[in-house]
C-alpha positions as CSV (number, residue, x, y, z in Angstrom):
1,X,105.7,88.3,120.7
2,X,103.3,88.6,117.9
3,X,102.6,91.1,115.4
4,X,100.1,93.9,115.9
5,X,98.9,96.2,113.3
6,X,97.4,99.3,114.4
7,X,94.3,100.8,112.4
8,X,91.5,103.1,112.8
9,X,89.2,102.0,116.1
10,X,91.0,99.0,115.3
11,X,93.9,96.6,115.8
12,X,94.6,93.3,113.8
13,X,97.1,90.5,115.3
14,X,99.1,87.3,113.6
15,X,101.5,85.2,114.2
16,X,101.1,84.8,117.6
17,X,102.7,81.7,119.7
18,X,99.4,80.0,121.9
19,X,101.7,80.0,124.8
20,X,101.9,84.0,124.8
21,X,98.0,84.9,124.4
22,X,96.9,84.7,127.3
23,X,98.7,86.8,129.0
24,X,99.9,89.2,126.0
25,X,96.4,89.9,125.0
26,X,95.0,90.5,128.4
27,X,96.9,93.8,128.2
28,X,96.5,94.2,124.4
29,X,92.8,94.0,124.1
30,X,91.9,96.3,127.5
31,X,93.3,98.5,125.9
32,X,92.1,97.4,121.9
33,X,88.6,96.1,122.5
34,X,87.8,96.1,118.7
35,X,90.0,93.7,116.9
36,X,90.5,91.6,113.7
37,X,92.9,88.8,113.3
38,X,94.4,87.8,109.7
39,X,95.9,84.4,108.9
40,X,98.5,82.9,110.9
41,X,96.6,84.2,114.5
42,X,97.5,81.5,116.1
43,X,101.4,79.7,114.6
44,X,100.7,75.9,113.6
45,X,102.2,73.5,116.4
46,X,106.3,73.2,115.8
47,X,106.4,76.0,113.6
48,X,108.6,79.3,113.7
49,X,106.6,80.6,111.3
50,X,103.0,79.6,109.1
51,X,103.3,79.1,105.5
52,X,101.6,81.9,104.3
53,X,102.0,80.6,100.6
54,X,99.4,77.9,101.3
55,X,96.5,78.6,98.5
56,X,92.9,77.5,98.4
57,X,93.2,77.4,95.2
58,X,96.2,74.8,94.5
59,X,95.2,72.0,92.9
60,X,97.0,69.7,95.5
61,X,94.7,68.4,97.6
62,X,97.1,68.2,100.9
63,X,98.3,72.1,100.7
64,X,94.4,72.9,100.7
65,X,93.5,70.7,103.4
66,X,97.1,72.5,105.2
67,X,95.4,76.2,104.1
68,X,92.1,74.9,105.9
69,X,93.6,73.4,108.9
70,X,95.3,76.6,109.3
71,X,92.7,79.2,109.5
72,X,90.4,76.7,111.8
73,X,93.3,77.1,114.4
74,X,93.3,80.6,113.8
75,X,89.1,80.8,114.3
76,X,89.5,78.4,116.8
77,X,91.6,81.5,118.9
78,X,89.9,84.2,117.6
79,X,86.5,82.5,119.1
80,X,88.2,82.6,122.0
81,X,89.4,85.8,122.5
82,X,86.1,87.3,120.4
83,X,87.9,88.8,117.5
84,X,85.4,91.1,115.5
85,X,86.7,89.0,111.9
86,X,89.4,87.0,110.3
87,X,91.1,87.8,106.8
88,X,92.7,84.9,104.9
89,X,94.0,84.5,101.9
90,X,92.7,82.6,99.2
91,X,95.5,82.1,96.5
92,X,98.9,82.7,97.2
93,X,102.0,84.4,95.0
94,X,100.8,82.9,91.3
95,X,102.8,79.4,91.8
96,X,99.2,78.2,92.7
97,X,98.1,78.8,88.8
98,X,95.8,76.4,87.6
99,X,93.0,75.3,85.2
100,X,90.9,74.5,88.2
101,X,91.4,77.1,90.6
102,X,88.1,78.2,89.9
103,X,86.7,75.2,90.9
104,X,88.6,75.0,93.6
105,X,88.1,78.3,95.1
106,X,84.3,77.5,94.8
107,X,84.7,74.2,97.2
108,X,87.4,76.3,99.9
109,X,84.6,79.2,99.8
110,X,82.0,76.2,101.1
111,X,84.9,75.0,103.4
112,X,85.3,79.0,105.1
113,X,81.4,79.4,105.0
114,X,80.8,76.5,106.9
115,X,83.6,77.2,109.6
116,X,82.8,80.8,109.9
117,X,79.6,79.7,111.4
118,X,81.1,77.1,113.4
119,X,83.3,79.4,114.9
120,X,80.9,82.7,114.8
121,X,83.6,84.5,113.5
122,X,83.2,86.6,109.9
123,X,85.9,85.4,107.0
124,X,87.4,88.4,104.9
125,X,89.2,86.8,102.2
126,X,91.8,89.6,100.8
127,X,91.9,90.5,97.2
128,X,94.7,89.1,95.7
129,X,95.3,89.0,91.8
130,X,98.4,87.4,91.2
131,X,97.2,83.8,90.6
132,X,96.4,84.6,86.3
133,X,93.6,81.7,87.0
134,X,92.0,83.5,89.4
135,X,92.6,86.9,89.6
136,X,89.5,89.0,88.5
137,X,87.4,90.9,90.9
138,X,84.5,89.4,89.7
139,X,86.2,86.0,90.4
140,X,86.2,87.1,93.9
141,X,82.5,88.5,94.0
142,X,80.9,85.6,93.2
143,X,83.0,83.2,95.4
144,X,80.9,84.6,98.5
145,X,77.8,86.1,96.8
146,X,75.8,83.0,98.7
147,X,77.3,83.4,101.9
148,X,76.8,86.5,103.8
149,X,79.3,85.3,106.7
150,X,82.2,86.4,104.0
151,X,83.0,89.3,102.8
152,X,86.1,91.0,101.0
153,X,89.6,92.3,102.8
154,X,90.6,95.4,100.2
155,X,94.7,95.6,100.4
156,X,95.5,99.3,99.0
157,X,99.0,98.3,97.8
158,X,98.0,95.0,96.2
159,X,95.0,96.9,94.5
160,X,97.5,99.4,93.0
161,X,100.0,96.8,91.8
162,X,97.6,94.8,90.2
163,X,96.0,98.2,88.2
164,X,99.5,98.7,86.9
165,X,100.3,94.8,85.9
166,X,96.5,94.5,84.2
167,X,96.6,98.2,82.8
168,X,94.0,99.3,84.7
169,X,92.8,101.6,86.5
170,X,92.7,100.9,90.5
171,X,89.1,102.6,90.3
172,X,87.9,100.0,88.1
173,X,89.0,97.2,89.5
174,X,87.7,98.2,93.0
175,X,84.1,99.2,91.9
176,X,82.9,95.8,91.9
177,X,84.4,95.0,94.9
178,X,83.0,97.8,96.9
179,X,79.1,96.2,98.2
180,X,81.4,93.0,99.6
181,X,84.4,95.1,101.1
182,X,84.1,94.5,105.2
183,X,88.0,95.5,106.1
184,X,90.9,97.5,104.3
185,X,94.3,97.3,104.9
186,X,96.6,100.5,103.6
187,X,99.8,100.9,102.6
188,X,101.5,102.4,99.4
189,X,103.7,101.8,96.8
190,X,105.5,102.7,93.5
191,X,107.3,99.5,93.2
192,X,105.3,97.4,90.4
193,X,107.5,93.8,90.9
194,X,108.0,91.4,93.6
195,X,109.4,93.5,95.8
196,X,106.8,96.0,95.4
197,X,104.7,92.9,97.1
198,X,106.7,92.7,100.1
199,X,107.8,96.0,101.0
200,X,104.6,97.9,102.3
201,X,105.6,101.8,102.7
202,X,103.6,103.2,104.5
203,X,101.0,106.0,103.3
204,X,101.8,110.1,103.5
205,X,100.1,113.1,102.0
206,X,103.4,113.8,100.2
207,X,102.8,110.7,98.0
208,X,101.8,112.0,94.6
209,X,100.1,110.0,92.2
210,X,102.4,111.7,89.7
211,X,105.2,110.0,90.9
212,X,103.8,106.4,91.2
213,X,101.8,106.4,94.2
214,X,98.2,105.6,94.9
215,X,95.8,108.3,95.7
216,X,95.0,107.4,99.4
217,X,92.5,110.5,99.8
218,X,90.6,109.4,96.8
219,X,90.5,105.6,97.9
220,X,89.0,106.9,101.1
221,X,86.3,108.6,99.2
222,X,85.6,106.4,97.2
223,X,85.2,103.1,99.9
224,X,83.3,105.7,102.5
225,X,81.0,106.0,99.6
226,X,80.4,102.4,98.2
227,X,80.7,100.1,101.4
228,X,77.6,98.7,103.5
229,X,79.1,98.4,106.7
230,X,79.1,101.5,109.5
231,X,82.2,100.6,111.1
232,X,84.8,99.6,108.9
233,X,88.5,97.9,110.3
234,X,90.9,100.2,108.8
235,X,94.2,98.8,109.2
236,X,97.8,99.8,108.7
237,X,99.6,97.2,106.5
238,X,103.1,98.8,106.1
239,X,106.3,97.6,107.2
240,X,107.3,98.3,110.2
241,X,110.9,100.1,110.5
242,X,111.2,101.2,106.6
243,X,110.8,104.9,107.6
244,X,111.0,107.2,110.1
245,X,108.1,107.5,112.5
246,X,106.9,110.4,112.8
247,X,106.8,110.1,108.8
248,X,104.8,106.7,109.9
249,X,103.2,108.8,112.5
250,X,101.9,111.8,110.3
251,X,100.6,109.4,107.8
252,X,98.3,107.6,109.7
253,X,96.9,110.8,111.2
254,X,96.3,112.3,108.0
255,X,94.5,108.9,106.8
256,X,92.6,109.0,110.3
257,X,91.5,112.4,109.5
258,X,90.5,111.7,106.5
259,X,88.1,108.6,107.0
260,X,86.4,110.0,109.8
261,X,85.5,113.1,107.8
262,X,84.4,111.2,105.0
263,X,82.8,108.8,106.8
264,X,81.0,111.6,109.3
265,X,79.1,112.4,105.6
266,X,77.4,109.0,105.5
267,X,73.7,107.5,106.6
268,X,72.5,104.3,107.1
């Protein structure tokens, strides 16, 4: 069985075996019609499990092609099935650090364009700052400013850790990425390490900014305000069975409320 992340209007699915779909999603997506998928949809031939470390960005030529090879199998699925979008990611934990990730990034960004058409499928490539080579918004921005068919994934949780390791403020750092934003994944945390990374509480009105948390009300305001899309996939990142759920529960119905009040405000 895969994994299914719930959101607002909208579910996301990975790590699915290609021997379940079929019938799994029949029943998933009567009763999900709008859905994303992120990087591993589909699990690579043989394996338990994708290698979600694969980077873009590495300046090994046969773990790019792997990262590439990877999300076409995953388009090739989510063509299939007529997933709304697909996140990836485009650098992986900082081990991918190099002095031509830039350059690299620029050649996977003409890689995605072209198989996001191929596939009629839109590529949101998730802001992640932990590779020090490439790591600024702005880095990110310009990587798809040519090619409307991609657009940015905002992670809540990977926004706040990287204000706190760049002493920054999260508000900063998202203003640029705001006009390319076309999904958001949320989850909190007060963990700035490693393991901050990996364990994705989930969001709750109790979570103070005064004791570490991110301000999830405000980041709602602020991306109902500054993105250019009507209908955006909001979905929740956090891990599952780390709290109780009706904690879980109450959470996401406070975030639910939140967005569609916000969002209710806005014209196109």
């Amino acid at each position: 069985m895969g994994k299914i992340n719930q959101g607002i209007d909208f579910i996301e699915l990975a790590f699915w075996d290609v021997a379940d779909l079929e019938v799994a999603l029949a029943d998933i997506l009567n009763k999900n019609p709008d859905f994303g998928v992120h990087v591993p949809f589909v699990l690579p031939p043989g394996k338990d499990r994708a290698i979600n470390s694969l980077s873009l960005v590495s300046d090994d030529y046969t773990i790019r092609e792997s990262a590439l090879a990877e999300i076409a199998l995953s388009l090739k699925y989510a063509s299939v099935y007529k997933a709304s979008y697909l996140v990836c990611h485009m650098t992986g934990d900082g081990s991918d650090a190099n002095s031509w990730a830039k350059y690299w990034a620029k050649k996977s960004a003409e890689s995605l364009a072209e198989l996001s058409l191929e596939y009629a499928i839109p590529i949101n490539i998730e802001y992640l700052g932990y590779n020090p080579t490439f790591m600024e918004p702005e880095d990110y921005t310009d990587l798809i400013s040519n090619y409307p068919q991609l657009g940015i994934c905002l992670d809540s949780g990977h926004l706040h850790i990287l204000s706190k390791v760049k002493q920054r403020d999260w508000q900063d750092l998202l203003e640029p990425l705001l006009p390319k934003v076309r999904s958001l994944h949320l989850w909190n945390t007060n963990v700035f390490s490693f393991d901050g990374r990996r364990r994705h509480e989930p969001i709750h009105p109790s979570q103070s900014s005064e004791a570490g948390w991110m301000d999830i009300q405000e980041l709602l305001q602020i991306v109902a305000s500054g993105v250019k899309i009507n209908r955006l996939p909001i979905i929740f990142e956090d891990t599952v069975g780390i709290s109780d759920q009706d904690f879980v529960t109450a959470g996401r119905e406070w975030a639910s409320n939140i967005w569609r009040r916000v969002n209710a405000k806005k014209s196109f």
